[in-house]
Rosetta silent file (secondary structure, phi, psi, omega in degrees, C-alpha in Angstrom):
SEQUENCE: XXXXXXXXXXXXXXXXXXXXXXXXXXXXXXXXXXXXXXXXXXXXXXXXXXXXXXXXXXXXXXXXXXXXXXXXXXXXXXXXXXXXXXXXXXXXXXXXXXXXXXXXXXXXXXX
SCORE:     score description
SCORE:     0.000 S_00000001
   1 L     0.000  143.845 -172.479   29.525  -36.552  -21.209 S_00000001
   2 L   -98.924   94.086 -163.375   31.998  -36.669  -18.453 S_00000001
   3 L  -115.849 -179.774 -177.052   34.198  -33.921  -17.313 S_00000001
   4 L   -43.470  -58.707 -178.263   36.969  -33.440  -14.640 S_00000001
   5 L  -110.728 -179.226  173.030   34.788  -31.841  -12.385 S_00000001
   6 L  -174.454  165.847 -168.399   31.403  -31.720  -10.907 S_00000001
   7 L   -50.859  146.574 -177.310   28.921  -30.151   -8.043 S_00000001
   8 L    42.256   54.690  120.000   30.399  -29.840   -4.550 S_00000001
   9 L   -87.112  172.972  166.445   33.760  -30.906   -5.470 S_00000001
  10 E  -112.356  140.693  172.939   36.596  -28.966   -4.135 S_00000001
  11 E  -137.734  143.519  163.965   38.717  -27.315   -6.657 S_00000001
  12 E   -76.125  110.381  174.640   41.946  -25.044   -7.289 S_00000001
  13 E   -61.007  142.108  170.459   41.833  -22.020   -9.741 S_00000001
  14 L  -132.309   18.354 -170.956   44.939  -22.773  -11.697 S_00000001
  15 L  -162.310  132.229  163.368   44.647  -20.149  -14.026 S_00000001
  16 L   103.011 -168.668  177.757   43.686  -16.141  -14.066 S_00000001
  17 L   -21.727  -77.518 -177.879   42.926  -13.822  -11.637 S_00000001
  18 L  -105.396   57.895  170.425   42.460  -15.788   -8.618 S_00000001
  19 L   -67.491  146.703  147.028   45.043  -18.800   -9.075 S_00000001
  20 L    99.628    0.013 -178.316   46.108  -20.515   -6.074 S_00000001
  21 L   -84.254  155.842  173.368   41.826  -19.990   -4.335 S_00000001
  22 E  -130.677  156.595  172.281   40.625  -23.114   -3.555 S_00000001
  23 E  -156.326  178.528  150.541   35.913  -23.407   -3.354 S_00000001
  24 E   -77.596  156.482  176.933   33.140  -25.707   -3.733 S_00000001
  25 E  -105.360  147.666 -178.133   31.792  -25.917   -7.498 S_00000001
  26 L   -94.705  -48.608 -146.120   27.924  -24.447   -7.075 S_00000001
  27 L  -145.119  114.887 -178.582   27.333  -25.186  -10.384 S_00000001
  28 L  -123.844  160.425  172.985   28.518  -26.653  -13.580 S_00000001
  29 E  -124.687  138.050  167.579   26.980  -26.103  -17.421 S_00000001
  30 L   -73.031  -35.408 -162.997   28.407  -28.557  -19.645 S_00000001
  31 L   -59.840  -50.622 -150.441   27.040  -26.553  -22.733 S_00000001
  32 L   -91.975  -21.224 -179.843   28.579  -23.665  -22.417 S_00000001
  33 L    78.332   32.047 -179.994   31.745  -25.449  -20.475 S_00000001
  34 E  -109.308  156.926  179.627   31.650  -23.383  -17.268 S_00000001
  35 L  -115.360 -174.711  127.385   31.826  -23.589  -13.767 S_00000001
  36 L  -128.918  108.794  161.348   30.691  -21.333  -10.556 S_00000001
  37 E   -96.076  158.392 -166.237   32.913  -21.571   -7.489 S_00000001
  38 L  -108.255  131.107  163.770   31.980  -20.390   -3.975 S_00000001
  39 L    86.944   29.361  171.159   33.662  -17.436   -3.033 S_00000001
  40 L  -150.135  130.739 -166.642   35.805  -16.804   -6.585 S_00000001
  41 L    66.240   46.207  177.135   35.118  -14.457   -9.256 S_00000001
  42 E   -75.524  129.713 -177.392   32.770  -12.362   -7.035 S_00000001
  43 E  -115.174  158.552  155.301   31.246   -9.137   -8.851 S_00000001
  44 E   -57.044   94.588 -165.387   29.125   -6.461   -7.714 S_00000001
  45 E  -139.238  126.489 -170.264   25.493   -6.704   -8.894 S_00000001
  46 L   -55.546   40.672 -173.259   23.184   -3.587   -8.400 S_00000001
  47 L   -94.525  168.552 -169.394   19.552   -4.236   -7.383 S_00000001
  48 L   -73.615  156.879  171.957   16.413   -2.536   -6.947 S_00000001
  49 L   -57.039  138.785  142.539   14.571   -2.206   -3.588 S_00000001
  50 L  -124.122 -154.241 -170.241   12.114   -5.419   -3.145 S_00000001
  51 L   -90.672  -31.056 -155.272    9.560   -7.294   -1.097 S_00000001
  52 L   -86.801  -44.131 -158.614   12.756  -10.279   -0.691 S_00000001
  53 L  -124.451  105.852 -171.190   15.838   -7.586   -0.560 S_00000001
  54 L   -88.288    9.557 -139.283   13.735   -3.806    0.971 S_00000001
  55 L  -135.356  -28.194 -158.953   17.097   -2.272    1.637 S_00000001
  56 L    55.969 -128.752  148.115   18.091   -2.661   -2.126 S_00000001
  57 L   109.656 -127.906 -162.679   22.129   -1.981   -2.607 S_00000001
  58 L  -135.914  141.869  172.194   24.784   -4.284   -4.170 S_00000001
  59 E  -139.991  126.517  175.370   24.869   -7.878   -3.563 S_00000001
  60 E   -72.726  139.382  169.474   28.034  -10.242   -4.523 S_00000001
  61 E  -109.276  158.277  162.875   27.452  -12.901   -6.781 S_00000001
  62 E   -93.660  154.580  176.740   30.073  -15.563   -8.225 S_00000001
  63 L  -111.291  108.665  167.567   30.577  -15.504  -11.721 S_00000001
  64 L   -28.845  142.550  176.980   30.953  -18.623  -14.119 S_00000001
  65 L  -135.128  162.031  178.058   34.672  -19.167  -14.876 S_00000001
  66 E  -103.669  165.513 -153.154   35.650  -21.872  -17.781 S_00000001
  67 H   -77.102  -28.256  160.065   36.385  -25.408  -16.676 S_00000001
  68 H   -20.816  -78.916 -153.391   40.168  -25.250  -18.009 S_00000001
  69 H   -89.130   29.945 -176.696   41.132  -23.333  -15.230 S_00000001
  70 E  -127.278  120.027  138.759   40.143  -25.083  -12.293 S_00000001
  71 E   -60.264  143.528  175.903   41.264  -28.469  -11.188 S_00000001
  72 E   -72.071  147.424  165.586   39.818  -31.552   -8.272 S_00000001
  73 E   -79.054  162.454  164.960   42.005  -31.175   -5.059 S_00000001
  74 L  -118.217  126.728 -174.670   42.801  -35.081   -4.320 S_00000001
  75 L   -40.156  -55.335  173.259   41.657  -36.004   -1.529 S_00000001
  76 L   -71.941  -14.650  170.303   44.937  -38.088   -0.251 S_00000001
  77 L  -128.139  -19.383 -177.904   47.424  -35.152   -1.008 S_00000001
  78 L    59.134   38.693  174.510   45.621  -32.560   -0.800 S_00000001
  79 L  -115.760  170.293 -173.079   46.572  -30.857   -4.108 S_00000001
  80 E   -87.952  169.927 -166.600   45.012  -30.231   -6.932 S_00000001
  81 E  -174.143  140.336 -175.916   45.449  -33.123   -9.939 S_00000001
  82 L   -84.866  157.593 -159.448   44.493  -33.935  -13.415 S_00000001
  83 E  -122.991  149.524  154.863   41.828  -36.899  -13.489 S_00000001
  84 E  -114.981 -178.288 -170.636   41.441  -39.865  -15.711 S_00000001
  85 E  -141.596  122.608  163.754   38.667  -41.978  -15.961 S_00000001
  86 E  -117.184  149.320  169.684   38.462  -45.965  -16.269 S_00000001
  87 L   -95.741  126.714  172.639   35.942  -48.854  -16.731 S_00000001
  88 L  -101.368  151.531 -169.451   36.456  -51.473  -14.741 S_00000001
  89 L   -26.964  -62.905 -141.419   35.547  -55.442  -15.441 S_00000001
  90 L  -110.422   33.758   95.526   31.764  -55.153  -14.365 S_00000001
  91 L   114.470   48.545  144.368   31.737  -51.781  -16.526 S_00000001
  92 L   -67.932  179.073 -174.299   31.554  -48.737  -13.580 S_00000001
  93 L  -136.081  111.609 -172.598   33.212  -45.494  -14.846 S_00000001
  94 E  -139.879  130.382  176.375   35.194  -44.083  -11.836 S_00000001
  95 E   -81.251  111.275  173.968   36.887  -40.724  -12.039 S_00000001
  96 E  -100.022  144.885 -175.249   40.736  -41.682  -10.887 S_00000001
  97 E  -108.682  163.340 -176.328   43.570  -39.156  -10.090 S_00000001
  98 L   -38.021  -30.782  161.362   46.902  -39.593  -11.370 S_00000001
  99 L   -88.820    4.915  100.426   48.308  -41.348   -8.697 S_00000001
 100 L  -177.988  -17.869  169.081   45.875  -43.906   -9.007 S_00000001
 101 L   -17.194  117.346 -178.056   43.787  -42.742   -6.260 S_00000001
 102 E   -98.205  116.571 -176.573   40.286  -43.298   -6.872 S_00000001
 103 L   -40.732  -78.974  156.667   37.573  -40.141   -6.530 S_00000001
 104 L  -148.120 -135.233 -165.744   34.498  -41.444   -7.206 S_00000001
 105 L  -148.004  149.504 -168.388   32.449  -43.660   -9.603 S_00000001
 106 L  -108.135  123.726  166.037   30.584  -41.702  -12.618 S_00000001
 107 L  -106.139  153.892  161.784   26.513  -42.263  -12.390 S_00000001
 108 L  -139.559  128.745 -171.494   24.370  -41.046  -15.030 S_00000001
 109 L   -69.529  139.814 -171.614   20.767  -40.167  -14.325 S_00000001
 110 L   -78.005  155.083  177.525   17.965  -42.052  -16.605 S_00000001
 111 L   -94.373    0.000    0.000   15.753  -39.202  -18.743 S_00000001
């Protein structure tokens, strides 16, 4: 399945808290329909002293946001833009933005 976005694009919150941030996507889960952008919807997360962190404290994490509220910047305007997606004659899939600009091309990895 194919969605709007996908790792290391850059995207625009367009909705909630932190509208108008622009990140990288870290991460996407299709199941669940979430993202993680770097540097947006950073929390607080507690941990214990270890062998990796000996100092313990609070370390920020990003937090999954849903995929609604983020949009691809386009490359050529450098706004954010809703994407469509067409097959072309020799049957590629390339994510295109509304002004006809083309993104990339959609691969899908063999299982």
């Amino acid at each position: 399945m194919s969605l709007h976005v996908k790792k290391d694009d850059m995207v625009e919150v367009i909705a909630g808290d932190h509208r108008g941030t622009r990140g990288k996507v870290l991460k996407v889960d299709l199941v669940k329909r979430k993202v993680i952008v770097q540097g947006v919807n950073r929390v607080y997360k507690h941990v214990r002293p270890s062998r990796k962190n000996p100092q313990g404290g609070r370390v920020q994490i990003e937090q999954p946001m849903d995929i609604s509220n983020v949009q691809p910047i386009n490359a050529k305007t450098s706004r954010p833009t809703r994407v469509r997606f067409v097959v072309s004659e020799n049957g590629e899939k390339k994510r295109v933005a509304i002004d006809g600009s083309v993104i990339d091309t959609v691969t899908h990895s063999k299982k």
